[in-house]
NUDREN-987432 format. One record per residue (C-alpha): residue number from 0; x, y, z. Coordinates in steps of 0.001 Angstrom, whole numbers, plus 500000, padded with zeros to 6 digits. Layout:
+-----+--------+--------+--------+
:   n :   east :  north :     up :
+-----+--------+--------+--------+
: NUM :      X :      Y :      Z :
...
+-----+--------+--------+--------+
END
This chain:
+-----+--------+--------+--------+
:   n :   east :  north :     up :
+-----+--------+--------+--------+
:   0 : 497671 : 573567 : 519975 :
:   1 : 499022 : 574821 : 516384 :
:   2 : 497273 : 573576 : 513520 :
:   3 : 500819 : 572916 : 512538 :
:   4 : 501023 : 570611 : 515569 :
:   5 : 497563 : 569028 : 515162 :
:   6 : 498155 : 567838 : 510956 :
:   7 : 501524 : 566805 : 512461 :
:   8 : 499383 : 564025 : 515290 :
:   9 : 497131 : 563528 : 512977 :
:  10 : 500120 : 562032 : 510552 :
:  11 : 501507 : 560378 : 512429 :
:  12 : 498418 : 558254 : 513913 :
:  13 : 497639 : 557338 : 510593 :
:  14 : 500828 : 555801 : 509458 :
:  15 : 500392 : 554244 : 512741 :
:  16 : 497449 : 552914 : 511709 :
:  17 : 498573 : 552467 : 508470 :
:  18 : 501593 : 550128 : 509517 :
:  19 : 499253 : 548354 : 511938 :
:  20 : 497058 : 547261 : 509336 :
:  21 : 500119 : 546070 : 507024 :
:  22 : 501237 : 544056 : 509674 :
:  23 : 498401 : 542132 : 510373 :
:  24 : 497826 : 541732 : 506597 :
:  25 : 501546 : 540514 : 506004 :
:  26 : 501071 : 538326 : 509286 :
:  27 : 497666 : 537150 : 508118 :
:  28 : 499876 : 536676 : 504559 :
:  29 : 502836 : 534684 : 506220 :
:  30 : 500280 : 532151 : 507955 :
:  31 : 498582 : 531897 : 504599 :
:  32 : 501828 : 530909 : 502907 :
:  33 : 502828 : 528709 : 505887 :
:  34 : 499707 : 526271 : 505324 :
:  35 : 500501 : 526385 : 501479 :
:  36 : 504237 : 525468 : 502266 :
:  37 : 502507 : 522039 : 503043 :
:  38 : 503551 : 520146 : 499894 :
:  39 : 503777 : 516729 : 499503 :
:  40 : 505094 : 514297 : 496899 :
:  41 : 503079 : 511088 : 496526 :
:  42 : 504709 : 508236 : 494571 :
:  43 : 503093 : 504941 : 494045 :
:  44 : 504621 : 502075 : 491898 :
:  45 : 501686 : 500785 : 489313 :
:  46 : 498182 : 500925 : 488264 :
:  47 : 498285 : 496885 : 487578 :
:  48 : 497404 : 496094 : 491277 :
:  49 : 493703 : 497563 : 491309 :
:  50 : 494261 : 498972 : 495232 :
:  51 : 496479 : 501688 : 494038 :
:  52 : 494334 : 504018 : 492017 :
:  53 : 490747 : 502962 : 493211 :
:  54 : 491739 : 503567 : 497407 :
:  55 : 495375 : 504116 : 498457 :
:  56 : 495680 : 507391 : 496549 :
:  57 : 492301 : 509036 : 496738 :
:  58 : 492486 : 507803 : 500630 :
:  59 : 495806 : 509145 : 501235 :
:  60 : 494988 : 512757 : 499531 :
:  61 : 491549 : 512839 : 500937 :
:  62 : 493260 : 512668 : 504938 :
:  63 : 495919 : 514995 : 503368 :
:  64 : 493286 : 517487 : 502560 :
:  65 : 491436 : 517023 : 505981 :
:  66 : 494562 : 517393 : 508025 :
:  67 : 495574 : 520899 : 505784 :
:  68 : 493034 : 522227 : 503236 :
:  69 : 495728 : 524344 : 501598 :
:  70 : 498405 : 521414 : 500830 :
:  71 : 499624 : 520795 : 497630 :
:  72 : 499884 : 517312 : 496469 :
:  73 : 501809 : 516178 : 493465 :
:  74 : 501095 : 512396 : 492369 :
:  75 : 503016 : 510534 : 490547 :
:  76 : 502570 : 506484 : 489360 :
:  77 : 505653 : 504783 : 488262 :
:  78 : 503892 : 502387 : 485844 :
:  79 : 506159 : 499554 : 487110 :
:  80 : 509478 : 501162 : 486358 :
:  81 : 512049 : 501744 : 488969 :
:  82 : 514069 : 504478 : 486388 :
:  83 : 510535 : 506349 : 486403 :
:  84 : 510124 : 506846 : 489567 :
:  85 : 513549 : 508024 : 490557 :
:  86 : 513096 : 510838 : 487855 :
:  87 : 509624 : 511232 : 489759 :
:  88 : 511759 : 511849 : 492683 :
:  89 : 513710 : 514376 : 491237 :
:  90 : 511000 : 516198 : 489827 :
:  91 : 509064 : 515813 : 493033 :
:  92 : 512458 : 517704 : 494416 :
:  93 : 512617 : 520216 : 491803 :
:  94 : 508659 : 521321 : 492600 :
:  95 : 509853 : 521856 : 496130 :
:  96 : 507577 : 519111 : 497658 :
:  97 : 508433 : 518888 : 501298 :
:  98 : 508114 : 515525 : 502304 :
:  99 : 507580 : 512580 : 500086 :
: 100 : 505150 : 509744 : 500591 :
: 101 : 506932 : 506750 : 498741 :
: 102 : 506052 : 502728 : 497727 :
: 103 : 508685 : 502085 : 495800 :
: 104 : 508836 : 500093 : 492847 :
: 105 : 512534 : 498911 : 493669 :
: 106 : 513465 : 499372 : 497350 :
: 107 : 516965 : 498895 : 496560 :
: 108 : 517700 : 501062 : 493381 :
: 109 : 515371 : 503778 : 494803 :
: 110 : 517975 : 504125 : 497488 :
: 111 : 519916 : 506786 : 495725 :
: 112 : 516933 : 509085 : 495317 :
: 113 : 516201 : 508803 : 499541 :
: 114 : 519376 : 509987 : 500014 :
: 115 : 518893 : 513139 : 497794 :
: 116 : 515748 : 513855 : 499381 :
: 117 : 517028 : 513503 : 502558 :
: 118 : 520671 : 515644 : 501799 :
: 119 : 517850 : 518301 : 500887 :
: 120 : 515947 : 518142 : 503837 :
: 121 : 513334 : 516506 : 502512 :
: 122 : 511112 : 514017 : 504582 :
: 123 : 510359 : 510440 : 503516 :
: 124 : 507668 : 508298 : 504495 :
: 125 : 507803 : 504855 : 503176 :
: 126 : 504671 : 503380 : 502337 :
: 127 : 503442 : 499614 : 502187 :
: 128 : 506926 : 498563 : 501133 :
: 129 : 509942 : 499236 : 503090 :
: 130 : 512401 : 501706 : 500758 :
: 131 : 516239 : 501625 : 501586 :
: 132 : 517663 : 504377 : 502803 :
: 133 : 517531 : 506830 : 505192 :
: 134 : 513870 : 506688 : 505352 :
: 135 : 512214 : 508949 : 508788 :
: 136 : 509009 : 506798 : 509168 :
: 137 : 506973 : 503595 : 507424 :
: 138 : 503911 : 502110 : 507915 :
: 139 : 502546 : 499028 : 506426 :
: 140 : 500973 : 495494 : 507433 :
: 141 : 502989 : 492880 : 509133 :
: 142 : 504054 : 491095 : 506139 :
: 143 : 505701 : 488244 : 507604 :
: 144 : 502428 : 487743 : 509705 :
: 145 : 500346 : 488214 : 506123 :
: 146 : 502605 : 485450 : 504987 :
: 147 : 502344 : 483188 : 507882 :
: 148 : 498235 : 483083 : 507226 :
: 149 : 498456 : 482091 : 503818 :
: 150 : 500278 : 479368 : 504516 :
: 151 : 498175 : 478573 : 507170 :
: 152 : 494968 : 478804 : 505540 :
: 153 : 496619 : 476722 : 502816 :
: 154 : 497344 : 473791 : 505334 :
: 155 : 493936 : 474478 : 506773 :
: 156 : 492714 : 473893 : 502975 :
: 157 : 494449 : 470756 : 502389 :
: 158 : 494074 : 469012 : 505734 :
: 159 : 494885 : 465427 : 505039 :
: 160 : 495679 : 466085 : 501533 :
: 161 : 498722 : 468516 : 502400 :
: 162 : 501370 : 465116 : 502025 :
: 163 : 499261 : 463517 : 499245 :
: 164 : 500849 : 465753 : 496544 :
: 165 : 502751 : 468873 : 495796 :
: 166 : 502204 : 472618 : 495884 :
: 167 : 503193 : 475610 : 493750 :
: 168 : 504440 : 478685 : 495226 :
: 169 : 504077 : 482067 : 493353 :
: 170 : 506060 : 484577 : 495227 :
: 171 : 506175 : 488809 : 494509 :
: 172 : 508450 : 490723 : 492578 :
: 173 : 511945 : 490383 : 493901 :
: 174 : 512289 : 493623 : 493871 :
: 175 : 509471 : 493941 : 496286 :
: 176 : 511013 : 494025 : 500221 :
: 177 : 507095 : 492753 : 500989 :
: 178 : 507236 : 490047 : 498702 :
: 179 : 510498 : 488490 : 500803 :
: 180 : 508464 : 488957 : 503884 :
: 181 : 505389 : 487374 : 502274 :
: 182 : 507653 : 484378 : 501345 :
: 183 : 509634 : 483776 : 504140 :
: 184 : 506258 : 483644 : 506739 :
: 185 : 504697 : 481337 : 504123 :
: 186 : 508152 : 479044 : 503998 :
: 187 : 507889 : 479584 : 507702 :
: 188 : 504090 : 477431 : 507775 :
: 189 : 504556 : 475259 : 505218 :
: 190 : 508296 : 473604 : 505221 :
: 191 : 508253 : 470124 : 506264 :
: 192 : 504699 : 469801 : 505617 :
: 193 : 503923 : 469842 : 501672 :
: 194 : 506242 : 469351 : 499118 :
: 195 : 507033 : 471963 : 497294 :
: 196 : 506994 : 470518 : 493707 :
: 197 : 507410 : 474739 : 491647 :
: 198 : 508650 : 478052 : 492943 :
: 199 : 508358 : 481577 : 491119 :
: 200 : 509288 : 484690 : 491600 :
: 201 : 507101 : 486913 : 489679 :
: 202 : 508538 : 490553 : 488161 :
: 203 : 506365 : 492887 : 488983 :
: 204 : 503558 : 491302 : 490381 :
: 205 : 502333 : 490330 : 487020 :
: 206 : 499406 : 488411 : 486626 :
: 207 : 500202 : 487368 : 483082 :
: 208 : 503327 : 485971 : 484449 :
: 209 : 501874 : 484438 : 486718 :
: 210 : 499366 : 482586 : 484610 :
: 211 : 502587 : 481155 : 481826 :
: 212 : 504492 : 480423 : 485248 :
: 213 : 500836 : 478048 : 486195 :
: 214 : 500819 : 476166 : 482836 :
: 215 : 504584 : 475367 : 483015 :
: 216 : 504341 : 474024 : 486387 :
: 217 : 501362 : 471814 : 485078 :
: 218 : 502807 : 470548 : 481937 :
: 219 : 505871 : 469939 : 483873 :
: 220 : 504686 : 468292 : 487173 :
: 221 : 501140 : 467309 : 485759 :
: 222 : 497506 : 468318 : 486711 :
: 223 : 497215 : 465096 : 489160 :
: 224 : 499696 : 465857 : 491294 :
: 225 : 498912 : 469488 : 492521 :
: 226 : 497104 : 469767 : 494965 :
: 227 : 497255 : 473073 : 496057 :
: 228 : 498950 : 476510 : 495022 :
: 229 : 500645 : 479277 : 497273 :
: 230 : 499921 : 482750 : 495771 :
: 231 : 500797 : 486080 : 497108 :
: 232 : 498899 : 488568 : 495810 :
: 233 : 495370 : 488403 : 494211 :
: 234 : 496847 : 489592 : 490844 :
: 235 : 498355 : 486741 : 490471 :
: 236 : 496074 : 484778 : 491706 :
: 237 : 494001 : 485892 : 488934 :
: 238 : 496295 : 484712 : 486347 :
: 239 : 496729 : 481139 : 488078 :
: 240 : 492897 : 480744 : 488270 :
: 241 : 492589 : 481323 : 484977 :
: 242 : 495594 : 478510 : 484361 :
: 243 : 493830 : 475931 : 486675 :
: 244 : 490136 : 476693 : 484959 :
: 245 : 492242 : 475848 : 481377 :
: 246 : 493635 : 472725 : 482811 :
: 247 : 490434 : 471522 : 484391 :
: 248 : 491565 : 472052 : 487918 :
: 249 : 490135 : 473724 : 491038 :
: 250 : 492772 : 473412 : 494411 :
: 251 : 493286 : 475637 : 497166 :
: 252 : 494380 : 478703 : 496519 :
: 253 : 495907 : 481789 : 498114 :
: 254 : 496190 : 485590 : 497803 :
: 255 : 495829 : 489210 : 499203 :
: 256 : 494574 : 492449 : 498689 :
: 257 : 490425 : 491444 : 498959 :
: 258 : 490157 : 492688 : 495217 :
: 259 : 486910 : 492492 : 494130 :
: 260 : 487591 : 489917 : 491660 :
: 261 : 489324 : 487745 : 494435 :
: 262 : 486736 : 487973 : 496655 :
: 263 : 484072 : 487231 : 493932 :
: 264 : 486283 : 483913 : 493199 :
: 265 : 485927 : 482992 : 496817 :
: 266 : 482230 : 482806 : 496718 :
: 267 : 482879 : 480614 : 493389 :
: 268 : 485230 : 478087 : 494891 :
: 269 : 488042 : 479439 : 492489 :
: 270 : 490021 : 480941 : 495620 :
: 271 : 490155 : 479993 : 498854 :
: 272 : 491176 : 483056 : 500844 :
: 273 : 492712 : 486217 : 500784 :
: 274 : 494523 : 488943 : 502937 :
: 275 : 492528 : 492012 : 503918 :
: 276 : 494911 : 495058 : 504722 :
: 277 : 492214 : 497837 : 504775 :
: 278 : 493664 : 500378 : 503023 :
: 279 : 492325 : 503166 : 505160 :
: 280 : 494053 : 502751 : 508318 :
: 281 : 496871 : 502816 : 506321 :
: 282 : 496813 : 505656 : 503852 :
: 283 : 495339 : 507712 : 506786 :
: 284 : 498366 : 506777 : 508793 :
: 285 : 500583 : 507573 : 506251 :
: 286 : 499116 : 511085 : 505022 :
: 287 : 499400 : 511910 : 509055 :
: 288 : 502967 : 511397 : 509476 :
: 289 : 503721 : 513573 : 505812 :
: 290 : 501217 : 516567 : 507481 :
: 291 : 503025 : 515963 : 510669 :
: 292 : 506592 : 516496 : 509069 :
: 293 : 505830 : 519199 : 506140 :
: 294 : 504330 : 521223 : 509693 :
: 295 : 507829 : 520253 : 511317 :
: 296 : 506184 : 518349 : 514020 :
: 297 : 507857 : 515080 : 515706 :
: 298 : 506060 : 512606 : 515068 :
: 299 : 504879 : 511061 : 517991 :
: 300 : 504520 : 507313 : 519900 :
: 301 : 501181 : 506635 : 519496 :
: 302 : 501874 : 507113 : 515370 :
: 303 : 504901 : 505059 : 514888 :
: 304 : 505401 : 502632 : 518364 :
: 305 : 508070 : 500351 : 517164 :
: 306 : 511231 : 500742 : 514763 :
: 307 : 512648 : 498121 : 511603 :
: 308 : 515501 : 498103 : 509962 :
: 309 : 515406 : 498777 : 506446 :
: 310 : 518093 : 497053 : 503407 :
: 311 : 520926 : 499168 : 503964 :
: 312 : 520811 : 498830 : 507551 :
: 313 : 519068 : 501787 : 508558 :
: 314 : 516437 : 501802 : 511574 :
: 315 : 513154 : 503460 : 510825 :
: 316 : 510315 : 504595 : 512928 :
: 317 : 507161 : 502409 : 512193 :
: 318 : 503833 : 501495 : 512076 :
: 319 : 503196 : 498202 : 511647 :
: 320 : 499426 : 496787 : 511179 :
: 321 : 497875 : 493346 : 511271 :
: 322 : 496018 : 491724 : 508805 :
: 323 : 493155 : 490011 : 508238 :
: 324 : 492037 : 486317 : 506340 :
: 325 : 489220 : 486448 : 504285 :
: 326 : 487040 : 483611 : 503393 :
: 327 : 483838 : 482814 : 502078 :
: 328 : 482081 : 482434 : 505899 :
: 329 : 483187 : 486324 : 507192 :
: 330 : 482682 : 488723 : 503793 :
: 331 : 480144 : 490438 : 505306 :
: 332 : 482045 : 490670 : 508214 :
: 333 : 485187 : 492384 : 506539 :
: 334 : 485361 : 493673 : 503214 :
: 335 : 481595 : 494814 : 503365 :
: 336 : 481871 : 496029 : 506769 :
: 337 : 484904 : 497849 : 506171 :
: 338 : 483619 : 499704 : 503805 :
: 339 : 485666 : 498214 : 501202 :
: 340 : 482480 : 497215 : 498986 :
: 341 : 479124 : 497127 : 498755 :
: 342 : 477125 : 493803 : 498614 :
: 343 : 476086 : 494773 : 495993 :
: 344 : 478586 : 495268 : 493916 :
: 345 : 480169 : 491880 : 494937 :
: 346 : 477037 : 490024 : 494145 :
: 347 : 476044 : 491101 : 490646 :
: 348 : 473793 : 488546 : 488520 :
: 349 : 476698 : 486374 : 487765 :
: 350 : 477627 : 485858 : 491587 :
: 351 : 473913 : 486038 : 492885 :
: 352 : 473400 : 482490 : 493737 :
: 353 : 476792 : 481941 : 495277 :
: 354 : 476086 : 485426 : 497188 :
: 355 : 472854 : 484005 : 498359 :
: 356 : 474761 : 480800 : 499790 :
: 357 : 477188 : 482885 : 501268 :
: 358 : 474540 : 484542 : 503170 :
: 359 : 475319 : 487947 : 501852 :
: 360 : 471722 : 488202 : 499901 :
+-----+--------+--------+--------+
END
């Protein structure tokens, strides 16, 4: 063989080499970029409602960031304001997020924005509240069901004295699809068997709202004749406890979302119940299905079994879970089981001896 020959193999294995070695770096590259194509827009509606920034989000990026270490996750909080978060949207867009997790704010006049992200390809999974549009998956609690137990526990509450007086009703945000579902399964319980002497809708879930819309109903119907109160959210409960306390009154009372504060008012007598939706379940549900899509996976049966149909009429794949009453007898058995809180931050010094009768100390 010629050295001629021999420098001429000897080339030509290493640019073999050569482009061996930039292949597998540009395929180790490509899978590299793939997992950091996985980015997701996360939109939540307000920071009033303590679930949002204290579990939903961190739970929701935390499963994100199990599911795909590399994803990118761009939050956003719309402070209340249905304008803010369809610029939100469109910056979410403009960033090049892939799939958007959504609770909107407005599921009617965030419509418009669904419909861009979907014209660009862009997934959408609603979360919590049912957005209009063509939305590809939800999950959320059964909110008629949620409203069917307040009423119920509010009967159960009142027992003989449901037909002795009148109750007040403090509904959602009518902008919130939830808060129709809350009020239709509580109209659903409680027509025909209390008299219904107030009814509110509250914008934007607003405890201080809430607390004005209290002291009109009792200047206007008087303290003596309420006997009970229908609210649907522990933030407004809040602000109607506070009303009551002023007027010298303690009746049952409603809510949802186990805040702390709620459930510390249920071991004081101040509330009588709330809703637990463990957030968890949920946000882990929800950051699945946005991995799921931004990967271009179907999602599949096990992850959303049943389909609604949203405002404008279109059907959606869902996940629909079922929630839970919480009273004074099963805290330990819920919120504090579920992780939600410790016992001891529930019972500091000012809740000790109602902790200690609760059995929880």
């Amino acid at each position: 063989m010629t050295r001629t020959l021999r420098s001429a193999i000897a080339l030509a294995g290493a640019a073999a080499l050569s482009l061996g070695v930039m292949a597998t770096s540009a395929t180790a590259l490509g899978a590299g970029s793939q997992k950091q194509d996985v980015r997701i827009g996360l939109l939540l509606p307000e920071s009033k409602t303590t679930r949002y920034e204290t579990f939903d989000r961190p739970y929701i990026e935390q499963k994100i960031k199990e599911l795909a270490p590399d994803a990118q996750i761009d939050y956003y909080n719309a402070a209340e304001s249905a304008t803010t978060q369809q610029q939100q949207v469109n910056t979410a867009l403009a960033k090049g997020d892939k799939v958007l997790i959504l609770d909107a704010v407005d599921a009617k006049s965030i419509q418009s924005s669904v419909q861009k992200a979907h014209d660009a390809g862009v997934k959408v999974v609603a979360y919590d509240r049912l957005a209009q549009g063509p939305v590809d998956a939800y999950v959320s609690y059964d909110n008629h069901k949620v409203g069917e137990l307040q009423g119920k526990a509010l009967l159960d509450a009142l027992g003989d004295k449901a037909k002795s007086g009148e109750i007040v009703m403090h509904n959602g945000s009518p902008t919130d699809p939830n808060a129709a579902e809350f009020k239709a399964g509580a109209h659903s319980v409680l027509d025909g068997k209390v008299k219904i002497g107030k009814e509110y809708d509250t914008p934007n879930w607003d405890p201080n709202n809430a607390n004005q819309q209290m002291s009109g109903a009792i200047s206007s119907l008087g303290r003596d004749k309420i006997v009970g109160v229908y609210s649907a959210n522990d933030g407004l409960a809040a602000g109607i406890s506070t009303a009551l306390k002023a007027a010298g009154m303690n009746v049952p009372l409603t809510g949802q979302d186990a805040q702390l504060d709620a459930i510390q008012r249920i071991l004081l007598g101040t509330q009588t119940i709330t809703i637990e939706k463990p957030y968890k379940p949920e946000a882990d549900i929800a950051a699945t299905m946005a991995v799921d899509l931004a990967e271009g996976k179907k999602l599949s049966s096990d992850l959303i079994p049943t389909t609604v149909t949203n405002g404008s009429d279109h059907k959606v794949a869902a996940r629909l879970l079922d929630p839970v009453v919480v009273n004074k007898d099963n805290i330990k058995d819920t919120v504090v089981k579920d992780g939600l809180y410790t016992v001891q931050q529930i019972c500091t010094p000012t809740y000790a001896a109602a902790c200690k009768d609760a059995g929880l100390t």
